[in-house]
MMTF fields as JSON, N, C-alpha, C and O atoms, coordinates in Angstrom:
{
  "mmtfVersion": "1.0.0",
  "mmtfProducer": "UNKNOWN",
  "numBonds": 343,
  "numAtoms": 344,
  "numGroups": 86,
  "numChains": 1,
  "numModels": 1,
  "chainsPerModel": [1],
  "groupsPerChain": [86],
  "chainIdList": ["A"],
  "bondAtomList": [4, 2, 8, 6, 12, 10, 16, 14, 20, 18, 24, 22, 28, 26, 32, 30, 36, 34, 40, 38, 44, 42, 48, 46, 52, 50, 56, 54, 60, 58, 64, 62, 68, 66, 72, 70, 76, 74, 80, 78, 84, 82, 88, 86, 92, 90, 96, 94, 100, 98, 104, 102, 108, 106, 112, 110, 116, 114, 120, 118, 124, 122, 128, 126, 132, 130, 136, 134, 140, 138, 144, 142, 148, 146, 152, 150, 156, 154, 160, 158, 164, 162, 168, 166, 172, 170, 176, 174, 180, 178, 184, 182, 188, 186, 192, 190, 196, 194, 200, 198, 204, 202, 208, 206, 212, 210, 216, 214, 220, 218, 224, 222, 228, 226, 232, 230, 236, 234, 240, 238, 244, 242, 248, 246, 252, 250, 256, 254, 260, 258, 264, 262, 268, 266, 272, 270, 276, 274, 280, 278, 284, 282, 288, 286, 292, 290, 296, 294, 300, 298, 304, 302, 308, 306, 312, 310, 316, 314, 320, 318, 324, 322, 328, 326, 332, 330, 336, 334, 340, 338],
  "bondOrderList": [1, 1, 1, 1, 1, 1, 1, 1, 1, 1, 1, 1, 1, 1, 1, 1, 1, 1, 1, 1, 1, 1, 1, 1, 1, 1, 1, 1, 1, 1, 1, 1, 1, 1, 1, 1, 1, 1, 1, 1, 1, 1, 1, 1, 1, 1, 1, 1, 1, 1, 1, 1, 1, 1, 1, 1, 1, 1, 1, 1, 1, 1, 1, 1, 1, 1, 1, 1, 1, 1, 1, 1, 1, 1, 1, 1, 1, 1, 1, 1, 1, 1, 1, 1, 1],
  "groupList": [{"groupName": "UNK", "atomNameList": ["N", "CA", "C", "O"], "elementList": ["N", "C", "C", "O"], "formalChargeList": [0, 0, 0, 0], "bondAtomList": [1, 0, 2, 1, 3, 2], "bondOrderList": [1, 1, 2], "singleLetterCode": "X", "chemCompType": "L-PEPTIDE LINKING"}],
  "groupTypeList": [0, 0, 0, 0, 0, 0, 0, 0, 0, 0, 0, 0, 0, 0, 0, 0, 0, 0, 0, 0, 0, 0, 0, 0, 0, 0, 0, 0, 0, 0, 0, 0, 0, 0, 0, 0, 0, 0, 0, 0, 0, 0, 0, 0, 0, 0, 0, 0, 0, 0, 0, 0, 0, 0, 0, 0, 0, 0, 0, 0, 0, 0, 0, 0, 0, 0, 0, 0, 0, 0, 0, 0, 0, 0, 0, 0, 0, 0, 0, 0, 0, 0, 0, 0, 0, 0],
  "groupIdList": [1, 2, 3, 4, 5, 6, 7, 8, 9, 10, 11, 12, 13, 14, 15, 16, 17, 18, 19, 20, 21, 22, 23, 24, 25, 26, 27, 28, 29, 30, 31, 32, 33, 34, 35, 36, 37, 38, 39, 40, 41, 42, 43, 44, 45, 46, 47, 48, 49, 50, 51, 52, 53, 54, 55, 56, 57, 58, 59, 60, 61, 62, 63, 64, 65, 66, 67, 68, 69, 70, 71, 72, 73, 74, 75, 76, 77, 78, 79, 80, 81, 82, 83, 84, 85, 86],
  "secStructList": [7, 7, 1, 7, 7, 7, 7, 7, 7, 7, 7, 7, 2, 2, 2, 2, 6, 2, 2, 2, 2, 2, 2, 2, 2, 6, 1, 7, 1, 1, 2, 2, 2, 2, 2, 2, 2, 2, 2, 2, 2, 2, 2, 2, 2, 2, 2, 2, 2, 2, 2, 2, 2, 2, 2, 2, 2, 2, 6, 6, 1, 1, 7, 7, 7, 6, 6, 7, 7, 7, 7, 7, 7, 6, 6, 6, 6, 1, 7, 7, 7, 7, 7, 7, 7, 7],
  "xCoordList": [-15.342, -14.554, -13.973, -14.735, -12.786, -12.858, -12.624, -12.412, -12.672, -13.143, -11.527, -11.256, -11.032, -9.345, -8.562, -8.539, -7.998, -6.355, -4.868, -4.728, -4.085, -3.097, -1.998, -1.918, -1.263, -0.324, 0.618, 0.306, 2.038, 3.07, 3.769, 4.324, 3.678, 3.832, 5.325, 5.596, 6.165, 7.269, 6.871, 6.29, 7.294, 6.908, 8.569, 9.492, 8.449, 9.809, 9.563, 8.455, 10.763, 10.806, 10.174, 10.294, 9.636, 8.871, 7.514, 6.895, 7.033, 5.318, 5.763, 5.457, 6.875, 6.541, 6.545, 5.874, 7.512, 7.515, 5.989, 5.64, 5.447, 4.113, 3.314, 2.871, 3.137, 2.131, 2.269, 1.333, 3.288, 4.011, 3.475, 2.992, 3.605, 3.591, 1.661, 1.143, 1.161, -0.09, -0.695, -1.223, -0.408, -0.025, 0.242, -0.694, 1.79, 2.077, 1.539, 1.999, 0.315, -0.253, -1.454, -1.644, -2.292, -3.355, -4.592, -5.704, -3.278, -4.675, -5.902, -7.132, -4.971, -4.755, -4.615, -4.071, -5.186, -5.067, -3.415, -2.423, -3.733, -2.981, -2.208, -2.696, -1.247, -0.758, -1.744, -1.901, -2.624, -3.483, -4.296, -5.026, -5.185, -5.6, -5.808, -6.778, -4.749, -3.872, -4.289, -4.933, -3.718, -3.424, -4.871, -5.194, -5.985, -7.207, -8.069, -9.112, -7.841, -8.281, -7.743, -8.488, -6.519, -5.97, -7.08, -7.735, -6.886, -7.399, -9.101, -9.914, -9.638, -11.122, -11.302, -12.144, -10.018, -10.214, -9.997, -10.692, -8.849, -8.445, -9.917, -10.404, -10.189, -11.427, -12.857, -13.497, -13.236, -13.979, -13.724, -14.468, -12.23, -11.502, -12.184, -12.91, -11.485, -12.043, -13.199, -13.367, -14.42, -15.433, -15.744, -16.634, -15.413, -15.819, -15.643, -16.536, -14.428, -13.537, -14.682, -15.618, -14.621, -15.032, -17.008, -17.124, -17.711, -18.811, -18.797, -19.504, -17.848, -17.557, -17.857, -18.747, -16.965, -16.4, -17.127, -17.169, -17.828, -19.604, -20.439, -21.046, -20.306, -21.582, -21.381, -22.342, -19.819, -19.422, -19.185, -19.003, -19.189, -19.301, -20.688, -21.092, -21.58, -23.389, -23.821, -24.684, -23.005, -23.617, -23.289, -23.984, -22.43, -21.864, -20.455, -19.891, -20.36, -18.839, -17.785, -17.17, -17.629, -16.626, -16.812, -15.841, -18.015, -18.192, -16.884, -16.204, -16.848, -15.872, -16.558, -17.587, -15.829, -16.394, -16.077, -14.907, -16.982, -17.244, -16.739, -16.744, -16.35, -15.739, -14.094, -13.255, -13.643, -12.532, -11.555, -11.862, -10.257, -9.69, -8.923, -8.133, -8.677, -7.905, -6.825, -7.215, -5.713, -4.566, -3.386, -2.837, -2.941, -2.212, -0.676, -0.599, 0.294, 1.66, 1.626, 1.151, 2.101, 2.517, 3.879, 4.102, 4.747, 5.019, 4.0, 3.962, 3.232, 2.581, 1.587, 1.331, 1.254, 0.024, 0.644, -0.027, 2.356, 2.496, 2.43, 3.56, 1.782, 2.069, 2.858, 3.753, 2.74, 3.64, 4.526, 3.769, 5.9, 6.21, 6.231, 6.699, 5.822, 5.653, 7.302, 8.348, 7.075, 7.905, 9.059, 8.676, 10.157, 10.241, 10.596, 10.957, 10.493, 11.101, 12.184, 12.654, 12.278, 14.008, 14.068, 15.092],
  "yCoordList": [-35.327, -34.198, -33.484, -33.065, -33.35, -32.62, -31.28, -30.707, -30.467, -29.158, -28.508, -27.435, -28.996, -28.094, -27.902, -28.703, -27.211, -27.977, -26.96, -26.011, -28.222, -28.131, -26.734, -26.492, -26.045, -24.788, -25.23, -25.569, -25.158, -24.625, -23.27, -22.745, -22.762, -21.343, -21.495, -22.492, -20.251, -19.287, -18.288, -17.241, -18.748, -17.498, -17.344, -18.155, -16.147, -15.735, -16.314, -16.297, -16.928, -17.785, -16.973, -17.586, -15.891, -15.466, -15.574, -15.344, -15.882, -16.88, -17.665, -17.899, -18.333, -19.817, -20.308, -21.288, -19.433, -20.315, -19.552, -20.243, -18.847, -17.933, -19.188, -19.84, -19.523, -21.002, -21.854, -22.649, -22.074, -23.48, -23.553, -24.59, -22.301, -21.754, -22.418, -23.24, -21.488, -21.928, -23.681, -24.229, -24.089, -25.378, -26.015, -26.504, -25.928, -26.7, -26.503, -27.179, -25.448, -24.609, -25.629, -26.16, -26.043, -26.901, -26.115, -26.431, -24.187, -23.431, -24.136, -24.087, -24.752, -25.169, -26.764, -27.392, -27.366, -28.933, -28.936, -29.665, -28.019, -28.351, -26.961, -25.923, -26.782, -25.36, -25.03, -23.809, -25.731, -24.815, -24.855, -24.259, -25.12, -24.765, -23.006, -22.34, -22.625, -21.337, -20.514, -19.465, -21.304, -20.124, -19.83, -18.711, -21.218, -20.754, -20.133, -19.63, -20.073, -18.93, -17.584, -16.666, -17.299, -16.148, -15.415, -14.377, -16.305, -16.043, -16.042, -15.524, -16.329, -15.732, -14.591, -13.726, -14.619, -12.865, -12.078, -11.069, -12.435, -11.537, -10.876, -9.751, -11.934, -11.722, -10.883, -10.073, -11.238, -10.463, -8.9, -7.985, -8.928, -7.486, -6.646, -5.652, -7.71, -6.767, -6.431, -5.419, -7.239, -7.019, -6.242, -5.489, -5.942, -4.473, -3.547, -2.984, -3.356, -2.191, -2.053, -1.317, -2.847, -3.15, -1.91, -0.692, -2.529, -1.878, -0.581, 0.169, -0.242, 1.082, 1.909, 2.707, 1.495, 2.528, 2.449, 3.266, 1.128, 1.23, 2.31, 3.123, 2.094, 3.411, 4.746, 5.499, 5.329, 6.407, 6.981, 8.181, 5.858, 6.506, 6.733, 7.895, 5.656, 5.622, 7.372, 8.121, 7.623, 8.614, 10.037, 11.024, 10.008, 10.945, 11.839, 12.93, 10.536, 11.075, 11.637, 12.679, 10.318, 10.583, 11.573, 12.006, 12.092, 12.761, 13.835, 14.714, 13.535, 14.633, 16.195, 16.314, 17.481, 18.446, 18.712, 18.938, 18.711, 19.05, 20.401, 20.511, 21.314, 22.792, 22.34, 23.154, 21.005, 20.78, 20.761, 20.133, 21.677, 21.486, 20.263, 20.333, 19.041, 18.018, 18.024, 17.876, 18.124, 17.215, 16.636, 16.621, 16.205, 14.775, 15.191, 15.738, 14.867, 15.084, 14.163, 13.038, 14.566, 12.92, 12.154, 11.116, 12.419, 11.333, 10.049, 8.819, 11.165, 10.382, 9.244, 8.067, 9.86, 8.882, 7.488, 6.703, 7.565, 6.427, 5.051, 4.711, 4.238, 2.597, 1.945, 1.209, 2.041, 1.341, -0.065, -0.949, -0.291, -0.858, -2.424, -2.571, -3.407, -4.7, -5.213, -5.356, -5.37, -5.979, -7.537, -8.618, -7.18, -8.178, -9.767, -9.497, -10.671, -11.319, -12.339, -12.975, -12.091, -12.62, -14.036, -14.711],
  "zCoordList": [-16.311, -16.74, -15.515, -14.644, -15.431, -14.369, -14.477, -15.546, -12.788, -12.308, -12.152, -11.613, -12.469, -12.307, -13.162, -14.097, -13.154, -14.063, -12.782, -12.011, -13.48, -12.769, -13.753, -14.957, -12.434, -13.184, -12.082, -10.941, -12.717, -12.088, -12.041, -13.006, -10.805, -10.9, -9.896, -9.227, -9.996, -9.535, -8.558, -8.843, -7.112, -6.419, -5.6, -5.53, -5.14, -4.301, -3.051, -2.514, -2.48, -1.27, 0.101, 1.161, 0.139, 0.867, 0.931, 1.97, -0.026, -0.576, 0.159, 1.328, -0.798, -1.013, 0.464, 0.789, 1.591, 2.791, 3.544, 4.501, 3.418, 3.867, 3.685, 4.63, 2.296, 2.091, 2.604, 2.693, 3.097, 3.573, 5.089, 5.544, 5.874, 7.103, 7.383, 8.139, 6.289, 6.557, 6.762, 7.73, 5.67, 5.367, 6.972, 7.606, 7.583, 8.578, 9.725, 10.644, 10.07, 11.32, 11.235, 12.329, 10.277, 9.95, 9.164, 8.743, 9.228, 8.842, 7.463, 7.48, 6.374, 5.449, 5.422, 6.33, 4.239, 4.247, 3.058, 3.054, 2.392, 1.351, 0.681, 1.128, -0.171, -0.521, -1.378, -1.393, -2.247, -3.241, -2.621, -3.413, -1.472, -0.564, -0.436, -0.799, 0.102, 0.528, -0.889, -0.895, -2.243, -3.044, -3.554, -3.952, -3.509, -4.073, -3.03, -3.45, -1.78, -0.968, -1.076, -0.734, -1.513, -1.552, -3.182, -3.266, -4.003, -5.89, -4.888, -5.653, -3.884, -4.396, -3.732, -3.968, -2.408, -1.909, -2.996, -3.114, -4.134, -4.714, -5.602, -5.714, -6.005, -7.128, -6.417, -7.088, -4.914, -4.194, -4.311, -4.664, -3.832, -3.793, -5.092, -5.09, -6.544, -7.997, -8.244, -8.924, -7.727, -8.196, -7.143, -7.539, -5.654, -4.959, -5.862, -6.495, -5.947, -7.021, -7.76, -7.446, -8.876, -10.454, -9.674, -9.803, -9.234, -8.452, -8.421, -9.094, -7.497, -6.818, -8.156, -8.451, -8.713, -9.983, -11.168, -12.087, -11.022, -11.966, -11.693, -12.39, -10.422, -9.536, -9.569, -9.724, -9.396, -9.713, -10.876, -11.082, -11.857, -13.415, -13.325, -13.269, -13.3, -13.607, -12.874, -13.329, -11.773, -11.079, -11.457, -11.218, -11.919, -12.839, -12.04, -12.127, -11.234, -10.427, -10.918, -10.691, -11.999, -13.146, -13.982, -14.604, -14.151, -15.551, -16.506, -15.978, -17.59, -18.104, -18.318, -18.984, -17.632, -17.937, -19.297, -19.606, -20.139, -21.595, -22.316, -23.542, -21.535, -21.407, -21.267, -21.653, -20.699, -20.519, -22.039, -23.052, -21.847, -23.118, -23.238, -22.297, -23.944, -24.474, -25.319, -26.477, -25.242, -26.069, -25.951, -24.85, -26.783, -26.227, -26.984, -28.084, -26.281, -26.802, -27.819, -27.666, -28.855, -30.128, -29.555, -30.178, -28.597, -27.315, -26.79, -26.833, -26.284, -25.245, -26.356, -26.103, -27.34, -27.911, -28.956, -29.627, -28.757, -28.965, -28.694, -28.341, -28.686, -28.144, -27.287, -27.702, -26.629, -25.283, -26.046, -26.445, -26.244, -26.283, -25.691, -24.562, -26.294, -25.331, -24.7, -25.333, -23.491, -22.75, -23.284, -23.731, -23.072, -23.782, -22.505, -21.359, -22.766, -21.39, -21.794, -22.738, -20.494, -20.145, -21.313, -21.412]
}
């Protein structure tokens, strides 16, 4: 079974030659190389985040002051329209 699957992705020619760069230096064997090193910094990055902001809710960083008054424009509490694409 295998451990991958293949995606073709769209990047702006400023990636695309950044990957390439890496790629022809030897930093890199290969371009997904590059991009699956970039996807596990990225994912390191979230789960710092994701942490941080576990700890500061748990701690009561976040807490809502309960005395705080709430309400919401009937604007604002409508549904964000989905995007439509090209």
């Amino acid at each position: 079974m295998r451990t991958t699957r293949t995606l073709s992705i769209s990047l702006p020619y400023e990636m695309a030659d950044y990957i390439r760069a890496k790629v022809s230096t030897g930093e890199f064997a290969t371009e997904s190389e590059v991009i699956r090193d970039a996807l596990r910094t990225l994912i390191a990055r979230d789960r710092v985040v994701e942490a941080w902001l576990r700890d500061a809710v748990n701690s009561g960083e976040f807490a809502l002051d309960p005395d705080a008054q709430w309400a919401a424009d009937k604007d604002e509490a409508k549904p964000a329209r989905p995007r439509r694409r090209p």
